[in-house]
N, C-alpha and C positions, 0 to 999 in steps of 0.2 A: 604452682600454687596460684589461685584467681584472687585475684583483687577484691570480688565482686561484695558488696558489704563493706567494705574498708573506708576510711577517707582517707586521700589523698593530701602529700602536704606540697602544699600551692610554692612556685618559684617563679619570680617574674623576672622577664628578660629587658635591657634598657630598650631594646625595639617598640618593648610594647606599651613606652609612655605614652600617655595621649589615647592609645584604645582604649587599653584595660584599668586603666588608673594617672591620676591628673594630681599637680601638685598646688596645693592650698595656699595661702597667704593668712598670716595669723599677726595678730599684736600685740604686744606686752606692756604694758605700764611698769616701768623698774620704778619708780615711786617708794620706797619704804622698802624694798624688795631684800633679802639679804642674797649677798655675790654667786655664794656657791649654791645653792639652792636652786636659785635662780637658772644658772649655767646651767645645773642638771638638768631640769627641765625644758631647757632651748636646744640641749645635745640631743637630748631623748628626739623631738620633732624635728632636727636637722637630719638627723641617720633615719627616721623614718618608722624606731620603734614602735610609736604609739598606734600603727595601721597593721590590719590583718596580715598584710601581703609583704610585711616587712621579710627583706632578701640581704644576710650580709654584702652580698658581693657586689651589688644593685644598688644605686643611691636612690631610694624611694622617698626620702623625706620631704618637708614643705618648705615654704618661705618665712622667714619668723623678722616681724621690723619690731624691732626694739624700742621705747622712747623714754627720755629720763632717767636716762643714763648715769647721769652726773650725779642722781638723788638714790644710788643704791645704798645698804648701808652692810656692817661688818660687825661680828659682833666681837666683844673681848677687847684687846688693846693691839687688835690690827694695824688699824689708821696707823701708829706710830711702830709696830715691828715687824708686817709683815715688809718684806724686800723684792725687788723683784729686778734683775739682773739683765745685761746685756752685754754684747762683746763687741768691738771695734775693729775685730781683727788686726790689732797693732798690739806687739809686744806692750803689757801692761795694761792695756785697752780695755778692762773690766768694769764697768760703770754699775753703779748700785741706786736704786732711790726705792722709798717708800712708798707703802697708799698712797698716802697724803700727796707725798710731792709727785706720785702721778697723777690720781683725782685733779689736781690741781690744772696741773699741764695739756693732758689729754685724757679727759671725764671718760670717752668711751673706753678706753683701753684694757682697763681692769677686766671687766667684763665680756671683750675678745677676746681676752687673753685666758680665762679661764675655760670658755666654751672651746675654744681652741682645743686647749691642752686634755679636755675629754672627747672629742674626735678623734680615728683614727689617724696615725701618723703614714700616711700614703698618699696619693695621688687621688684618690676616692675619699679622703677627709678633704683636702684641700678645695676640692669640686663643693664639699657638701657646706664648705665654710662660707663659700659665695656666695649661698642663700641669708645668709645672715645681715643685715640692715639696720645699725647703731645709730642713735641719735640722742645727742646731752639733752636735748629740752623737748616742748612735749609735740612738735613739727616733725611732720615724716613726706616727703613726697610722693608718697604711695598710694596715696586715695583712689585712685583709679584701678587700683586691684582688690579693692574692694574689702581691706584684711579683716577677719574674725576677731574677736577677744580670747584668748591665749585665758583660759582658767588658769591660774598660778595657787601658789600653796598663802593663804593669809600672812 
């Protein structure tokens, strides 16, 4: 059976960063931004969905610097119940805190944490979590990559 008439669906090989396709640098204002929302849409350009040549097995995505971190918001009575958990590896070792008492402590973390947990969990989420660039206030060291404006949802 001939091809001939058909299209073809494109699959890009990591070889071929740099010839066939290059990776962006974008910026996001978290300003008023709500957490998950927000996540969605920095996951979506980390894994690469939003480009034609998007390739599961391929980390095609771009660079996404975040700023304003600290000024996301949540909606409902998060702040005070959602939880978010960690282990010490010690018998007992289960430590709990809230929003709040993370906003507080470490502003970026909320927001790693949820972009995080929508990447895949492998060695190719891991690579693609690199590109990600948090920052609590509205300074980013990046200027010289020149980043875009990241359209986010109002």
């Amino acid at each position: 059976m001939a091809t001939k008439g058909m299209q073809r669906t494109i699959v890009m090989k990591k070889e071929e960063m740099g010839k066939t396709w290059t990776r962006d640098w974008y910026l996001v204002d978290a300003k008023g931004q709500t957490l998950g929302r927000l996540a969605a849409r920095i996951a979506r350009v980390l894994m690469g969905k939003h480009k034609p040549i998007y390739t599961p097995h391929v980390d095609v995505g771009d660079y996404v610097v975040v700023v304003n971190a600290a000024h996301i918001k949540v909606t409902g009575k998060k702040l005070e119940q959602k939880k978010y958990y960690r282990h010490s590896g010690y018998p007992g070792g289960l430590k709990e805190q809230t929003l709040e008492e993370l906003l507080q402590k470490h502003p970026t973390r909320p927001l790693y944490e949820a972009v995080r947990r929508m990447l895949p969990k492998s060695t190719l989420g891991r690579r693609m979590l690199k590109k990600l660039k948090i920052y609590p206030g509205p300074e980013h060291p990046h200027q010289a990559q020149k980043p875009k404006p990241l359209e986010t949802l109002p």
